[in-house]
Backbone as numpy.savetxt, mean C-alpha at the origin, in Angstrom:
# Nx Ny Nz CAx CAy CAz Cx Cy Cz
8.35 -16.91 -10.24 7.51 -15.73 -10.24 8.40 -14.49 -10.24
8.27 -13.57 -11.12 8.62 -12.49 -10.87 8.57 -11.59 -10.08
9.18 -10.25 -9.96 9.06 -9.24 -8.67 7.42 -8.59 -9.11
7.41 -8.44 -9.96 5.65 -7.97 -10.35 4.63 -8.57 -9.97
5.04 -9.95 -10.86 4.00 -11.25 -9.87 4.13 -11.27 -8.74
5.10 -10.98 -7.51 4.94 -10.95 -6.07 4.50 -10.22 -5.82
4.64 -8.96 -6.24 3.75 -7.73 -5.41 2.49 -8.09 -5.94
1.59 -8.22 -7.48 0.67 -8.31 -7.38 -0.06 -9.56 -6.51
0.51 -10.54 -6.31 0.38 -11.71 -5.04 0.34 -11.38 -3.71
1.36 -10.56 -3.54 0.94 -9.91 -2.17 -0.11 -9.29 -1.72
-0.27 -8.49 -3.11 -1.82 -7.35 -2.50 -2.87 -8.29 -2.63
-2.87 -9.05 -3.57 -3.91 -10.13 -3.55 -4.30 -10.70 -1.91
-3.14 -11.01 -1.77 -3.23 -12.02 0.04 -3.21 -10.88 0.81
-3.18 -9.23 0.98 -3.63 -8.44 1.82 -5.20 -8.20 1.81
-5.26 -7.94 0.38 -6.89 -7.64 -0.45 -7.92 -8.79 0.79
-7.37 -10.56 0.70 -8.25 -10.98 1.48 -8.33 -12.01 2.62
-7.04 -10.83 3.22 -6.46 -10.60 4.53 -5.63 -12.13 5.00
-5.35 -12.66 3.85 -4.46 -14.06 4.06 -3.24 -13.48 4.77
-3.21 -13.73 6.07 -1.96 -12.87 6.91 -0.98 -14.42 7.04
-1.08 -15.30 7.12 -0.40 -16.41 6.77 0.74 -16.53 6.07
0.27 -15.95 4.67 1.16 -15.92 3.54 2.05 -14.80 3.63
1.97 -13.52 4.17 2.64 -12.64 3.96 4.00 -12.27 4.03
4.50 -13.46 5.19 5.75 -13.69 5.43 6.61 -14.17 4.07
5.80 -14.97 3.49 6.62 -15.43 2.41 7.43 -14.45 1.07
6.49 -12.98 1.18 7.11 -12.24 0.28 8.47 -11.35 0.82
8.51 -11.70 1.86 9.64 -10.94 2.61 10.99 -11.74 3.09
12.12 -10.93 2.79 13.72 -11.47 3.78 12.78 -11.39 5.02
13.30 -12.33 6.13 13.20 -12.21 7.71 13.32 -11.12 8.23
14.46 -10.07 7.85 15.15 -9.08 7.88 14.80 -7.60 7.33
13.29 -8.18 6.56 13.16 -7.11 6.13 12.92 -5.91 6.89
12.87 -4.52 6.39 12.60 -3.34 6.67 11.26 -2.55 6.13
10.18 -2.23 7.08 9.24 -1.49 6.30 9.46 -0.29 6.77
9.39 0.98 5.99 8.88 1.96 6.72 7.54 3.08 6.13
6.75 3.33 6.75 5.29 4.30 6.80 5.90 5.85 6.85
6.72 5.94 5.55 7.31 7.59 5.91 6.16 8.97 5.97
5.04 8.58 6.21 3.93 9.58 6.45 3.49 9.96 7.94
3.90 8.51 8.81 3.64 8.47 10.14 5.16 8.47 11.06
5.89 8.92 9.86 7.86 8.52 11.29 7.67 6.93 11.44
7.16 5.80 10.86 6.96 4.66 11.65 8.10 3.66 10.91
8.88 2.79 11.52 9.66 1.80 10.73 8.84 0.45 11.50
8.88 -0.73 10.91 8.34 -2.04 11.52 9.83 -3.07 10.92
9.72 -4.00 11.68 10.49 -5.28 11.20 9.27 -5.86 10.67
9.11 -6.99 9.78 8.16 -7.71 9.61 7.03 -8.51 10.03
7.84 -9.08 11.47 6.39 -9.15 12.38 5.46 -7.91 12.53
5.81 -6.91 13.07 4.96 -5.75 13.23 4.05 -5.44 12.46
5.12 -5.52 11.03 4.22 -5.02 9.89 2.75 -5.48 9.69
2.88 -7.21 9.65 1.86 -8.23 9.52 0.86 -7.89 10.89
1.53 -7.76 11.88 0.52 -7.48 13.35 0.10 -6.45 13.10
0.48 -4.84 12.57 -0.31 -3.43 12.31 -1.71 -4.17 11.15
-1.21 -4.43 10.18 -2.40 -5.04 9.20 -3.13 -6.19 9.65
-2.62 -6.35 10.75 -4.31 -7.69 10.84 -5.28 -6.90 11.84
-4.61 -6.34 12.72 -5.59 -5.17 13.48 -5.73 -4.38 13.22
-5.83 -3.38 12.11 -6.20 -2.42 11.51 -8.02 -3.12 11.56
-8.99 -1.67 11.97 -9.82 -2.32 12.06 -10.67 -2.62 10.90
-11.42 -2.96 11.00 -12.48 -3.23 9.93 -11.92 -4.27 8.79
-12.61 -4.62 7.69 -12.27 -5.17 6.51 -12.46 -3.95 5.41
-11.30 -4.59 4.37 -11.32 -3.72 3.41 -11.32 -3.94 2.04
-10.97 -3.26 1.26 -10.27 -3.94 -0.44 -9.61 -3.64 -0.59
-8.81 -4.06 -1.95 -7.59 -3.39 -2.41 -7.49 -3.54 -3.82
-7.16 -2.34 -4.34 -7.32 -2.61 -5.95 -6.09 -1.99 -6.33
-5.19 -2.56 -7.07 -4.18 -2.19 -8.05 -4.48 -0.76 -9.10
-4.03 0.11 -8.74 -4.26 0.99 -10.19 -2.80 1.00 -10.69
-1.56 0.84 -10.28 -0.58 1.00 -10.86 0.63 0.45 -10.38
1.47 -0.59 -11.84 3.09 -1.22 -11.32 3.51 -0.89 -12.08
4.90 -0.36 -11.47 5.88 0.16 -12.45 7.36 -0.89 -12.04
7.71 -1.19 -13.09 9.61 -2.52 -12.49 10.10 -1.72 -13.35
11.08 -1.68 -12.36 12.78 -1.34 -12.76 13.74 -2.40 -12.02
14.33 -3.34 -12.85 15.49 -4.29 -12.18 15.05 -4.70 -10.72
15.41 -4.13 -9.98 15.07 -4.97 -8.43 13.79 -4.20 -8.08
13.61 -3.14 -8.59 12.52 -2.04 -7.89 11.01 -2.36 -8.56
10.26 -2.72 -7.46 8.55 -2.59 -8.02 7.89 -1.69 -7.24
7.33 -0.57 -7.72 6.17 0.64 -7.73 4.69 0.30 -7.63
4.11 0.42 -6.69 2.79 -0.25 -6.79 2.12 1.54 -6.19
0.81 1.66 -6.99 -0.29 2.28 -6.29 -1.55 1.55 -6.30
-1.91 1.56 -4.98 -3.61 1.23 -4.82 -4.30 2.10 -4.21
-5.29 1.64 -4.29 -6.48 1.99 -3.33 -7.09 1.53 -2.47
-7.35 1.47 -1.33 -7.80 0.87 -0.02 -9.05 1.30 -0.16
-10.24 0.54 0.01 -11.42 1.20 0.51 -11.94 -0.18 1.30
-12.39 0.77 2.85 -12.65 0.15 3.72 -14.70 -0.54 3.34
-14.54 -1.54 3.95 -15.86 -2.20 3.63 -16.91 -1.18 4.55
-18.26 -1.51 4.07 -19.26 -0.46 4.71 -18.78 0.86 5.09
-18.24 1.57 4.00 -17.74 2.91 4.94 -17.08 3.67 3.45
-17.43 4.80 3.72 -16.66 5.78 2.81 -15.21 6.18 2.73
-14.54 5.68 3.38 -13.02 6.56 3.44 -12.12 5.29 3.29
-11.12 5.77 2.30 -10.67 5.30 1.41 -9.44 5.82 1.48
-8.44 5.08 0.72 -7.45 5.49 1.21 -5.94 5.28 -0.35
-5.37 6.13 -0.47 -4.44 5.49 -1.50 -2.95 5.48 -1.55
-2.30 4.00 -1.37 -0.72 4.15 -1.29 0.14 3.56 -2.05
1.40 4.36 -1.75 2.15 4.20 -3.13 3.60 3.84 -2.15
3.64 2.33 -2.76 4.64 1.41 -1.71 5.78 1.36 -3.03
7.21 1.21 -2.47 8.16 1.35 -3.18 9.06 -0.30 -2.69
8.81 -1.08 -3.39 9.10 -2.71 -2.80 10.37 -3.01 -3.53
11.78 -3.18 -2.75 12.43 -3.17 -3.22 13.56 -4.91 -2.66
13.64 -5.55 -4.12 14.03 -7.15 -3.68 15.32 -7.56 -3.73
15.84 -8.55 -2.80 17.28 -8.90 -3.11 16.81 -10.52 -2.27
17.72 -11.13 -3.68 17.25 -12.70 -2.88 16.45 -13.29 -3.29
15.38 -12.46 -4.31 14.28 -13.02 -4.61 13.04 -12.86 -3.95
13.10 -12.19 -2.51 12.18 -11.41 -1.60 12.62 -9.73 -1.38
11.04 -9.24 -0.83 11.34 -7.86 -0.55 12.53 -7.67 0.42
13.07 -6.94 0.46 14.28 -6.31 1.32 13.92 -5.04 2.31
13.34 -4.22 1.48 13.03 -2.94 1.99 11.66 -2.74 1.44
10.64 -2.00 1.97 9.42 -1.86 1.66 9.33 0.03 2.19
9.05 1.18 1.00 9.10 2.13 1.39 7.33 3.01 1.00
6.35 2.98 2.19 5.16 3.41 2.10 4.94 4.49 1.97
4.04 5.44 1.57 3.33 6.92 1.39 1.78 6.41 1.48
1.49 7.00 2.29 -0.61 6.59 2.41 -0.78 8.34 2.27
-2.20 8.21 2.13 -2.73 9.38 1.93 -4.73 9.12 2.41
-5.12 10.06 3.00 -6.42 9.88 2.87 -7.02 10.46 1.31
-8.09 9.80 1.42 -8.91 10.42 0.07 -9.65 11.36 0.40
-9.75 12.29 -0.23 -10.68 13.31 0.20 -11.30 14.63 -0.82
-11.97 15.67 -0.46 -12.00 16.74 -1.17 -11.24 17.72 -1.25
-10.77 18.30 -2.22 -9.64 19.22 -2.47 -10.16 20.46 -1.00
-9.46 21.06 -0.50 -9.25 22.25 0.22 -10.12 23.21 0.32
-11.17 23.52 1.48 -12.38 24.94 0.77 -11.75 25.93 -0.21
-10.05 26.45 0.13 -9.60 27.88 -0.35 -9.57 27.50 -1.81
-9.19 25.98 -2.34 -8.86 25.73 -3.33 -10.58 25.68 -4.48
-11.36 25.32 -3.74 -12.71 25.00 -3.93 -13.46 26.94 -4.01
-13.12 27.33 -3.45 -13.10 28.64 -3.31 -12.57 29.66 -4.35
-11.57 29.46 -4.56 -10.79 29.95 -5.86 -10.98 29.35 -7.24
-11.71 28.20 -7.43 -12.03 27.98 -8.47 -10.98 26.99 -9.38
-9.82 26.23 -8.51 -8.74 26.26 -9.08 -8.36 24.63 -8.87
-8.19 23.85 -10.34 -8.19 22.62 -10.50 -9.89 21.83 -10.59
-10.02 20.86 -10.85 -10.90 20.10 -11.16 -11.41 18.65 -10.99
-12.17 17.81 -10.04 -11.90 16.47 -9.72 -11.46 15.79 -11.13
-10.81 14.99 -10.30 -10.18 13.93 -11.40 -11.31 12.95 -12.57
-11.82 12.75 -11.13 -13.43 11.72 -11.23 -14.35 11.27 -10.68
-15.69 10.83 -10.82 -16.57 11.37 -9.66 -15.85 9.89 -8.91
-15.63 10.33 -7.33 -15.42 9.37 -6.75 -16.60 8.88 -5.94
């Protein structure tokens, strides 16, 4: 399997919450870090933050980008029964044949800014 095929395998087994498997896409050793929250995890953590995160959710692929060891993923999180949604752009980077380093950006979804909404300035993307 390729580094593409793992990440898209991975989100697959996050998508429906197979926490079992998750170990397998990772060195022991790996490194995550959540550079939006200051947060670094070793890999247990990582797997323990995502199984208690509450609620159930989805996960949909909108975008992979490979370069040699480097895979680029963006998705979208949207939590089940509930409006808020969420979209991140993980930077999965492999040696060994597993991730090594895993570098996150989350973002909430939301509506652009009143001042911006106010000023007239930019345009939704799409109705979300």
């Amino acid at each position: 399997m390729d580094y593409k095929e793992q990440v898209i395998a991975l989100w697959n087994d996050m998508d429906k919450q197979n926490w079992n498997n998750i170990h397998s896409y990772f060195n022991d050793e790996a490194i995550i870090y959540w550079n939006n929250t200051n947060e670094e995890f070793n890999l247990a953590e990582y797997v323990r933050t995502n199984c208690e995160y509450p609620g159930d959710w989805s996960i949909k692929i909108e975008r992979l980008e490979c370069s040699e060891n480097l895979v680029i993923s963006v998705v979208k999180v949207q939590l089940e029964n509930d409006d808020v949604s969420f979209h991140g752009i993980s930077f999965f980077e492999f040696n060994n044949g597993r991730i090594s380093l895993l570098n996150e950006y989350w973002g909430d979804d939301g509506k652009a800014p009143q001042w911006r909404i106010d000023k007239h300035i930019g345009k939704p993307i799409n109705n979300k």
